[in-house]
C-alpha positions as CSV (number, residue, x, y, z in Angstrom):
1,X,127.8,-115.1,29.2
2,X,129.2,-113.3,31.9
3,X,132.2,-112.1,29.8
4,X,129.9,-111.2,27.3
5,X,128.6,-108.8,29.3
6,X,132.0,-107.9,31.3
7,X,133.0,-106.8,27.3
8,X,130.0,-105.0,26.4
9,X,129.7,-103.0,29.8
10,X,133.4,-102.2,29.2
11,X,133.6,-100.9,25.6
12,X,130.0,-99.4,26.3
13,X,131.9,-97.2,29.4
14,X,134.6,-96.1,27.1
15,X,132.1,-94.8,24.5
16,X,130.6,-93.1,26.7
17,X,133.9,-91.2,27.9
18,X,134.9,-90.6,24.5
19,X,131.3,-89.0,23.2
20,X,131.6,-86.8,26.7
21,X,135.2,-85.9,26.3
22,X,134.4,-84.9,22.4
23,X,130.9,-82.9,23.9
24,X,132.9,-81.1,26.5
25,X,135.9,-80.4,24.3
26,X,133.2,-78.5,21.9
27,X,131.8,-76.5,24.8
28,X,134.5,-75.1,26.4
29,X,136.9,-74.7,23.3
30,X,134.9,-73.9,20.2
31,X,134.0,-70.3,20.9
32,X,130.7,-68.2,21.8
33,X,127.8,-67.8,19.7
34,X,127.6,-63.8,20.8
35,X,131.2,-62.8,21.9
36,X,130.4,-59.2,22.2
37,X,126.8,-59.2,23.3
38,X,125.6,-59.3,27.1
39,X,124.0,-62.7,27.1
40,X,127.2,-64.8,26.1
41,X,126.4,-68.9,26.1
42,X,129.3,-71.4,24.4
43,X,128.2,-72.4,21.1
44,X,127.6,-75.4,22.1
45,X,125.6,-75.6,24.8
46,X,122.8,-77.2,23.5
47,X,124.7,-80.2,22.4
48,X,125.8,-80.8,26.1
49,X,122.2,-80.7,27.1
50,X,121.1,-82.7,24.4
51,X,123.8,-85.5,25.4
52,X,122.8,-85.1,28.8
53,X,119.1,-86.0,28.3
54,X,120.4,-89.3,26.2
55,X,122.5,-90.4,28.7
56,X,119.9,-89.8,31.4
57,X,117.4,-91.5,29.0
58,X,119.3,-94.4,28.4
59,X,120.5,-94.7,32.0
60,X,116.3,-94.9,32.8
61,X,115.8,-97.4,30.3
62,X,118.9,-99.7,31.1
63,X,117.5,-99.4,34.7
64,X,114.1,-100.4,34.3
65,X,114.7,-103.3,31.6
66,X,117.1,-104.8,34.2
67,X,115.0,-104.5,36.8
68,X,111.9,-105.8,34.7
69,X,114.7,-108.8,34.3
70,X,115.6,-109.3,37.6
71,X,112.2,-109.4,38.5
72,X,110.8,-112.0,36.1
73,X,114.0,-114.2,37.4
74,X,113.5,-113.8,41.2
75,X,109.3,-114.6,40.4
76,X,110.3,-117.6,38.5
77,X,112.5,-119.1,41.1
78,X,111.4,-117.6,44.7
79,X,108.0,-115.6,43.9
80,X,108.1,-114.4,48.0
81,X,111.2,-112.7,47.6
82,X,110.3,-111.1,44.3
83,X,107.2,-109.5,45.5
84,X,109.4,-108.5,48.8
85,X,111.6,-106.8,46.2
86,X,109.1,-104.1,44.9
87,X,109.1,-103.0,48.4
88,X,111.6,-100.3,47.6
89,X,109.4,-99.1,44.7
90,X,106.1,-99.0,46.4
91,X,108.3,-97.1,49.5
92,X,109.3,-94.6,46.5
93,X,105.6,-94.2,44.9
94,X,104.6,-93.4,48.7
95,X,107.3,-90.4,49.1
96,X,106.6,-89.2,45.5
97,X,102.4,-89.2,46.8
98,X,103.1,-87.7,49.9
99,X,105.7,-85.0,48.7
100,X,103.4,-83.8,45.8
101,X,100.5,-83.4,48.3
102,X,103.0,-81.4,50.3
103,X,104.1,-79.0,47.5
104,X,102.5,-75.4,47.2
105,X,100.8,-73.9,44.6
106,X,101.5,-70.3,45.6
107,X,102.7,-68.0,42.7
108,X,106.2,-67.2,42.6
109,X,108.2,-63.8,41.1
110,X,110.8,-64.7,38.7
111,X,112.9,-62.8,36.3
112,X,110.2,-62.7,33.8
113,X,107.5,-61.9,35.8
114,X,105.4,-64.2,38.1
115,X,105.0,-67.8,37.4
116,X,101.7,-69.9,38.3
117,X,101.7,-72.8,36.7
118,X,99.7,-74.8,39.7
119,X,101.2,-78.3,38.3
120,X,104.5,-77.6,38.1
121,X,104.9,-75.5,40.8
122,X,103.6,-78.6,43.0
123,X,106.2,-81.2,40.7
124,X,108.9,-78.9,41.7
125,X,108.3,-79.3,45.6
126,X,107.9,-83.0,45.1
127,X,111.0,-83.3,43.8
128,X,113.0,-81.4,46.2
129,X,111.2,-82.8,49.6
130,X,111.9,-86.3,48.0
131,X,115.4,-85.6,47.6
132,X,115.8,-84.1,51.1
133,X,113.8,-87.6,52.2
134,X,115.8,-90.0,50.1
135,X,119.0,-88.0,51.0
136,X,118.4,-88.2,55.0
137,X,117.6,-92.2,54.5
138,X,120.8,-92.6,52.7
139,X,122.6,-90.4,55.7
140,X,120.4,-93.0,58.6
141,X,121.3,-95.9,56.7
142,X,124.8,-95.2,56.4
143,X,125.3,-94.4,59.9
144,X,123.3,-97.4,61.1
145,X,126.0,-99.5,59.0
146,X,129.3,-97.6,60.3
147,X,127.6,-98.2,63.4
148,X,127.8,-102.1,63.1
149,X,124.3,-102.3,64.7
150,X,122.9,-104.8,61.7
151,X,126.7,-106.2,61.1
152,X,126.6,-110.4,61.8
């Protein structure tokens, strides 16, 4: 089973290197869609964007199905530690909460005028005090293990 996997992972990865190398090679070397105008964009950008949300998707949904997996497995066998385990999610739920409560709802001036959009002014501050949060866990946690203060 476990080479099973070990084969589909791996021809899996080189698909994946072969559809980006092919998507990049058509956005930096096909052309422009307006090479003499003042807004210039490679022809094709939307195809990078569009393989970007796929990959993105499929990276959510590979994510969550193994998890889902994981789960069921650690429930049937030590139910404790699988509840323990949705610590991290509940912890993540929690910062989203708190962050979104956080965010502003003040009008902002962009190119096109001012923007007001109440919801997704306060989605846009959740998302970046939730990365500052994750980001400075991830800088404690890795100092408290170069430290050697939880190492047996």
């Amino acid at each position: 089973m476990a080479k099973l996997s070990y084969k589909m992972s791996y021809y899996a990865l080189y698909v994946c290197f072969a559809l980006i190398l092919v998507v990049l090679g058509m956005f930096y070397f096909v052309g422009y869609n307006n090479p003499v105008g003042e807004y210039n964009e490679p022809a094709h950008t939307e195809t990078l964007i569009y393989l970007m949300y796929g990959m993105f998707g499929v990276c959510v949904a590979v994510t969550l199905v193994g998890a889902i997996a994981q789960f069921g497995a650690a429930l049937r066998d030590n139910p404790m530690s699988a509840v323990k385990s949705l610590l991290g999610i509940v912890l993540l739920v929690v910062v989203l909460v708190v962050s979104y409560s956080m965010g502003s709802e003040a009008t902002i001036m962009t190119g096109d005028g001012p923007y007001s959009d109440a919801f997704w002014l306060k989605i846009t501050d959740m998302l970046i005090y939730s990365i500052y949060c994750l980001f400075g866990v991830a800088a404690v946690g890795t100092i408290l293990n170069l430290s050697g203060i939880f190492k047996k």
